[in-house]
C-alpha positions, 0 to 999 in steps of 0.5 A, spaced: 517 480 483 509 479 485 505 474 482 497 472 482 493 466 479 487 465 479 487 467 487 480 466 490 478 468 497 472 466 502 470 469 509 467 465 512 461 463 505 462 470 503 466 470 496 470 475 495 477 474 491 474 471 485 480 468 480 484 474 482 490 475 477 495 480 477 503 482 477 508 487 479 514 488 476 520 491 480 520 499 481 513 500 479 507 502 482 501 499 481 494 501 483 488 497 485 481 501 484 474 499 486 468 501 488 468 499 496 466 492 498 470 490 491 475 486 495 480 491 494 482 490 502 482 482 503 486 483 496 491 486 500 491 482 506 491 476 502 499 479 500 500 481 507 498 474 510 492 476 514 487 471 509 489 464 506 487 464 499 482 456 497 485 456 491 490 459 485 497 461 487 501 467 490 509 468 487 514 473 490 520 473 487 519 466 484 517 463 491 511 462 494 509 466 500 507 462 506 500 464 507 497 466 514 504 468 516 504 474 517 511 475 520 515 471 515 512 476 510 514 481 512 522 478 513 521 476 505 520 484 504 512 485 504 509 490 508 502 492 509 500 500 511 493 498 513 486 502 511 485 508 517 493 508 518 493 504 525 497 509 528 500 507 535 496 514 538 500 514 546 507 513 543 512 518 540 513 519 532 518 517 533 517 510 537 511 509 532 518 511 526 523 506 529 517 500 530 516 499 523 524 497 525 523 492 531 525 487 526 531 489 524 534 493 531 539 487 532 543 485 525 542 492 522 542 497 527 547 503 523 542 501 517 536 502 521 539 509 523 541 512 516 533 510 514 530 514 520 534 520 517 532 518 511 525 518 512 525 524 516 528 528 510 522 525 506 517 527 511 520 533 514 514 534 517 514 529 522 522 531 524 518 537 527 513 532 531 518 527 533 515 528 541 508 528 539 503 523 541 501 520 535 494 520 535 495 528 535 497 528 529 492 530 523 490 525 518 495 527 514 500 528 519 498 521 521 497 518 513 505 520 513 507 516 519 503 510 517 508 511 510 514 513 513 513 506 518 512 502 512 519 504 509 522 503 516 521 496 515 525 496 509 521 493 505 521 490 497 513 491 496 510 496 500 501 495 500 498 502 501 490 501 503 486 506 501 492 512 503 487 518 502 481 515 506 479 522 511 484 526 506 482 533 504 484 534 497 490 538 498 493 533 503 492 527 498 495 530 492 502 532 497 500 524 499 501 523 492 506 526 489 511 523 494 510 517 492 513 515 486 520 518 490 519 513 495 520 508 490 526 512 488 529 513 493 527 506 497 528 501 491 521 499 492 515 497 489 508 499 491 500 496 490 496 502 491 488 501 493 484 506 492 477 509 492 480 515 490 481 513 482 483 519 479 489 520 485 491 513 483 491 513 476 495 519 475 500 516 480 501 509 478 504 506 472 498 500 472 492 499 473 487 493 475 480 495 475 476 489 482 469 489 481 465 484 485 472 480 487 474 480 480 479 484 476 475 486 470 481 492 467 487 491 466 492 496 463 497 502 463 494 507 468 496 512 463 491 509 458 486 507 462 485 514 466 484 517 458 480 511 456 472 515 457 468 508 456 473 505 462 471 512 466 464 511 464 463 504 466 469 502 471 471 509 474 464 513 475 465 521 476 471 520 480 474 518 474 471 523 469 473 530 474 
């Protein structure tokens, strides 16, 4: 579904994806882990659009991507749920819900309705909230309605940065356990980056391991979860609890 090769990305002189290659085959969840500043957001944000690769290639379905488009992107059937969730904190859950759909409205309006049902029956929590403020939310709530937006759009890959960021340990592990549903039930794959390397590693079905904008591991997450020499050197204590 997704391809890298060999992608390298500059800000400004700073070189922060170095060769950067990796694949996501349909319905399947993907993991990025990472020590912070490894690149693992510009990896994303280079998917999504935000940043143009100098060099190597992005392959979505066989094409490429239309670098630094962001809108065309997300039509393609990508869409990114930003690190620290980037809720609309003045409008409603549920304005916040239907955003995620503002490009679909016009041509997919029945669609669009039965989504909203969906993701309200996913997030329950948030059917109780739909009048709230956003920004009212807690962490967690806010964490499930970044998601829940991010499925609203519909999207054929959905790049999740960083969704435990803030989290206490029990809202990461209900964040986490929803995930592999999500993609049952939306028909979608997902890249998941990560600090939290134990969290994500029980939840993905591969792992790439990004160390100073180079992937240096690479392998089932299953594998590399057991592995205690990739723990040791690659996943530090997180990895090792």
């Amino acid at each position: 579904m997704l391809v890298l090769r060999n992608v390298h990305v500059y800000h400004g002189h700073l070189h922060v994806l170095k060769g950067v290659s990796l694949q996501v085959d349909e319905g399947k969840i993907v993991t990025v882990v990472g020590a912070n500043g490894a690149g693992k957001s510009t990896l994303l944000g280079t998917i999504a659009g935000v940043y143009a690769p100098t060099e190597g290639e992005i392959l979505f379905e066989h094409k490429p991507l239309p670098y630094g488009k962001v809108e065309q992107i997300v039509e393609k059937g990508i869409c990114l749920v930003p690190e620290r969730r980037q809720i609309f904190d003045s409008l409603s859950v549920r304005d916040n819900l239907l955003l995620g759909a503002y490009r679909r409205h016009r041509r997919d309006g029945q669609e669009v309705k039965r989504d909203y049902e969906r993701v309200l029956e996913l997030f329950p929590k948030l059917q109780t909230m739909l009048d709230r403020p956003g920004g009212l939310l807690s962490g967690g709530e806010q964490q499930m309605l970044a998601i829940a937006r991010g499925l609203m759009a519909r999207p054929k890959l959905l790049l999740l940065d960083e969704p435990s960021l803030g989290l206490a340990p029990l809202v990461v592990k209900e964040v986490m356990g929803m995930l592999t549903q999500l993609c049952d039930q939306f028909q979608t794959a997902m890249i998941l980056v990560e600090q939290n390397v134990r969290a994500a590693l029980q939840t993905a079905d591969e792992a790439y391991v990004l160390e100073r904008g180079s992937i240096v591991v690479h392998g089932k997450a299953a594998e590399l979860l057991a592995d205690e020499r990739v723990a040791e050197a690659y996943l530090g204590a997180a990895g090792r609890r």
